[in-house]
C-alpha positions as CSV (number, residue, x, y, z in Angstrom):
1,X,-33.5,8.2,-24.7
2,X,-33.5,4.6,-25.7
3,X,-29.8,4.6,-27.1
4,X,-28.5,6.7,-24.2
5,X,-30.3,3.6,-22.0
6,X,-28.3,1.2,-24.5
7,X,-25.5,2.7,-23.9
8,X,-25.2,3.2,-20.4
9,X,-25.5,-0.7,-20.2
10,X,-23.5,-1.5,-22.1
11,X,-20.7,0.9,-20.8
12,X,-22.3,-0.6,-17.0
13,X,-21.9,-4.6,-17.7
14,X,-19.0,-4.0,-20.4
15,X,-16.3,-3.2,-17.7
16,X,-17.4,-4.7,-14.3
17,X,-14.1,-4.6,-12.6
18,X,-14.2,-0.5,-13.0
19,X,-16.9,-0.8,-10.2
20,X,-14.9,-3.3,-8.4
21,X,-12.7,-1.9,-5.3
22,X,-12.9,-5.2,-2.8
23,X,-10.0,-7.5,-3.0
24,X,-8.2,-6.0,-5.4
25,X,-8.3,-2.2,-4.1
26,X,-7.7,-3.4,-0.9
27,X,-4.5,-5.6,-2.1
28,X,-3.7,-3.1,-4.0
29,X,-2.9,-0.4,-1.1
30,X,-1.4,-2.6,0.8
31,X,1.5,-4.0,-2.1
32,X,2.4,0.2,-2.3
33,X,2.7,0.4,1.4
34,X,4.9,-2.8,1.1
35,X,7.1,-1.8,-1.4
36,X,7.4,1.7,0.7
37,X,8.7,-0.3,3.9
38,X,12.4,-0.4,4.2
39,X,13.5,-4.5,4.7
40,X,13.7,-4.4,8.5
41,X,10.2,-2.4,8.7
42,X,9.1,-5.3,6.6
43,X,10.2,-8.1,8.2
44,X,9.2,-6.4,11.8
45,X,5.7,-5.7,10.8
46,X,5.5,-9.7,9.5
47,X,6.4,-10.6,12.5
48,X,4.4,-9.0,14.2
49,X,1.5,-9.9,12.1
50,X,3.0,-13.7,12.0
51,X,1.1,-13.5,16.1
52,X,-2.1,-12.3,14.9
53,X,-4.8,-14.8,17.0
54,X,-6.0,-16.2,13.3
55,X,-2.9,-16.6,11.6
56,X,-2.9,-20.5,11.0
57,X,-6.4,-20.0,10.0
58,X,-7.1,-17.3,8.1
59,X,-3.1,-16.7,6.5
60,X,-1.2,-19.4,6.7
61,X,-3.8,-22.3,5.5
62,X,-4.7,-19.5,2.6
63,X,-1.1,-19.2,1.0
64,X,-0.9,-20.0,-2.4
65,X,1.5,-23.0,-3.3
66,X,3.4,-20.6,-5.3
67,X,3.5,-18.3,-2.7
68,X,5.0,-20.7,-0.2
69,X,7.5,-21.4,-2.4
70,X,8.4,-17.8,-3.3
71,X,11.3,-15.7,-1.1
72,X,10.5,-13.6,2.2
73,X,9.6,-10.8,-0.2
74,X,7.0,-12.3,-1.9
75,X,5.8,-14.3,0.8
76,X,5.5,-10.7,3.0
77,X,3.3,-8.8,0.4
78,X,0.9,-11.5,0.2
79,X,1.0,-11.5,3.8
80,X,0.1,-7.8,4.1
81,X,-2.3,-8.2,1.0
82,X,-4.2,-10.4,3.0
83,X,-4.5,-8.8,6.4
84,X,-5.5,-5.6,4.1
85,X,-8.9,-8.0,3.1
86,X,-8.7,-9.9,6.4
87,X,-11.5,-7.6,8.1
88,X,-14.3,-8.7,4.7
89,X,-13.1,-12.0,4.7
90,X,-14.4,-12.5,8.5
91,X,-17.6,-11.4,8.1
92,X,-18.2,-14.9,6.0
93,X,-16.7,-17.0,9.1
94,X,-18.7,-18.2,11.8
95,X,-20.8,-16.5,14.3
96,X,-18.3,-17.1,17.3
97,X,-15.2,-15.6,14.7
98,X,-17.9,-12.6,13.6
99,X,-18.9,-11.8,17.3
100,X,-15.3,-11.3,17.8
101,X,-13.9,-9.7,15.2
102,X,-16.5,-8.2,12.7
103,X,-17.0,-4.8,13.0
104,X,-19.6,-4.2,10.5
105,X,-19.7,0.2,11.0
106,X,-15.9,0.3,11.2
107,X,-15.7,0.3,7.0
108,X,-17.8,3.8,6.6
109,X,-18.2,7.3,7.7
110,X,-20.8,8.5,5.1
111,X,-20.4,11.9,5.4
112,X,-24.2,13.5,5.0
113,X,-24.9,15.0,1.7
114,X,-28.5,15.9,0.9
115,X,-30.8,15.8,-2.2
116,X,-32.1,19.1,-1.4
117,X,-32.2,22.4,1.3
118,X,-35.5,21.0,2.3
119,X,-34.5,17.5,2.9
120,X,-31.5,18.9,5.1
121,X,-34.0,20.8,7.1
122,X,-36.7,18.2,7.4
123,X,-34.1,15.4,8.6
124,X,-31.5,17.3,10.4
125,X,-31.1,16.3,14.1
126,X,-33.3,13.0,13.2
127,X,-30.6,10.8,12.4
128,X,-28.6,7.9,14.7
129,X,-25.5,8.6,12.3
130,X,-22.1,8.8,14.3
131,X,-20.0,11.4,12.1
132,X,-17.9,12.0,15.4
133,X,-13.8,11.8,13.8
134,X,-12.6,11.7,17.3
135,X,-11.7,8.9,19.2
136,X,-11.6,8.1,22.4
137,X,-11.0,4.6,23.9
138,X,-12.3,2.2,24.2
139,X,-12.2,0.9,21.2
140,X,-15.7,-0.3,20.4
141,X,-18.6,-1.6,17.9
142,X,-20.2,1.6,17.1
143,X,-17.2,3.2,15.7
144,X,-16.8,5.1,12.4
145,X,-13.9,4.4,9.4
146,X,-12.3,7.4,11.2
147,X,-12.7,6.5,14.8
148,X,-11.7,3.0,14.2
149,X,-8.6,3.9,12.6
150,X,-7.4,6.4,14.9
151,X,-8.3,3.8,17.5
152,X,-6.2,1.0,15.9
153,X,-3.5,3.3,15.0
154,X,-3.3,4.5,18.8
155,X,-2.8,-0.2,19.2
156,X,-0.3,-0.1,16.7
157,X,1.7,2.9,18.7
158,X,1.3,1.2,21.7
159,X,4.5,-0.2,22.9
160,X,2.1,-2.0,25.5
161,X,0.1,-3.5,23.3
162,X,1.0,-7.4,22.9
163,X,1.4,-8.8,19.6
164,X,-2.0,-10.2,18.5
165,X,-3.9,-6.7,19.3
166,X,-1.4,-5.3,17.4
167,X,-1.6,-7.8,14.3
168,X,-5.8,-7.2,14.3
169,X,-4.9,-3.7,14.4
170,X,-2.7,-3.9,11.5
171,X,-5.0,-5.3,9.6
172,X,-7.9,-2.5,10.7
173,X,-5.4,-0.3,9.7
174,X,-4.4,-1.3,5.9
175,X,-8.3,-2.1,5.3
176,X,-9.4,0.9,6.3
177,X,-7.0,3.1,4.9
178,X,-8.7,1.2,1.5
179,X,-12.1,2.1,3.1
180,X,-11.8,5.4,3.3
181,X,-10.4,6.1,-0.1
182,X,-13.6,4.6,-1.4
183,X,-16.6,7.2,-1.8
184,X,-19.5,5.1,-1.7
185,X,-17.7,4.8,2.2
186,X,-17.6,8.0,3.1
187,X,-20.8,10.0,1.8
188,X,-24.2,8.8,1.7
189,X,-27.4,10.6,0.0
190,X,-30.3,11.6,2.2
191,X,-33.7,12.4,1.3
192,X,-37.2,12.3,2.6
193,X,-38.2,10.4,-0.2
């Protein structure tokens, strides 16, 4: 027992990125959606997310000196790389930045899955846990990884949207697509105990 212990830590602290999805997951997905754009998509969806209402703050004053230097290419993936982390990066901003744009529930669905029969019959029905996959404006707080991107994808389609709800949106929209690829976001373990 003790060398299965031993091992299991040192397998556990031996390779911490394994465990690591954040940032780099997040980038990740959105440098393959990039390279799947055609130039024109590319340069339309910078645009677009060129008039997101954060840009200077949260894009622009983050570009690396390299970066900024770089062609349009390179200066669009990082681009979408960061509105792919933009919605974890604002939960470390400011309360007036976090009452506007954190959406804490919008990263997980956590699908129910139970330790046991008799922990699915003693807590069924006793749970505030929105697994709802439909959405229905408007968009709001209290939404699931699902509901909010539906919701933000129904922005993005929206050729009434303005530009800034569609740049948020975009950004929703690459972070959650990360999200939901994660499963420690979209299942959670119930017990009684």
């Amino acid at each position: 027992m003790k060398r299965c212990l031993t091992a299991c830590a040192i397998l556990l602290f031996g390779c911490p990125t394994v465990f690591a999805w954040h940032a780099a997951g997040h980038k990740a997905t959105a440098a393959i959606a990039y390279e799947r754009l055609a130039d024109a998509e590319r340069r339309a969806i910078i645009a677009v997310l060129q008039q997101h209402p954060r840009f200077a703050e949260d894009f622009a004053a983050h570009m690396p000196d390299d970066v900024v230097g770089a062609n349009d290419a390179e200066r669009g993936r990082w681009l979408l790389e960061q509105a792919a982390i933009w919605p974890d990066l604002i939960q470390a901003l400011d309360d007036e930045v976090r009452d506007e744009y954190n959406k804490s529930r919008w990263h997980y669905i956590n699908m129910l899955v139970w330790l046991t029969p008799d922990d699915e019959t003693a807590l069924a029905g006793t749970l505030d846990h929105n697994m709802e996959t439909q959405f229905s404006p408007p968009m709001r707080r209290n939404l699931n990884a699902v509901q909010a991107l539906r919701g933000n994808l129904a922005i993005w389609r929206d050729a009434q949207a303005n530009a800034s709800d569609k740049a948020v949106a975009l950004c929703w929209i690459l972070h959650l697509t990360g999200d939901l690829h994660q499963p420690l976001h979209t299942v959670s373990l119930f017990s009684r105990a």
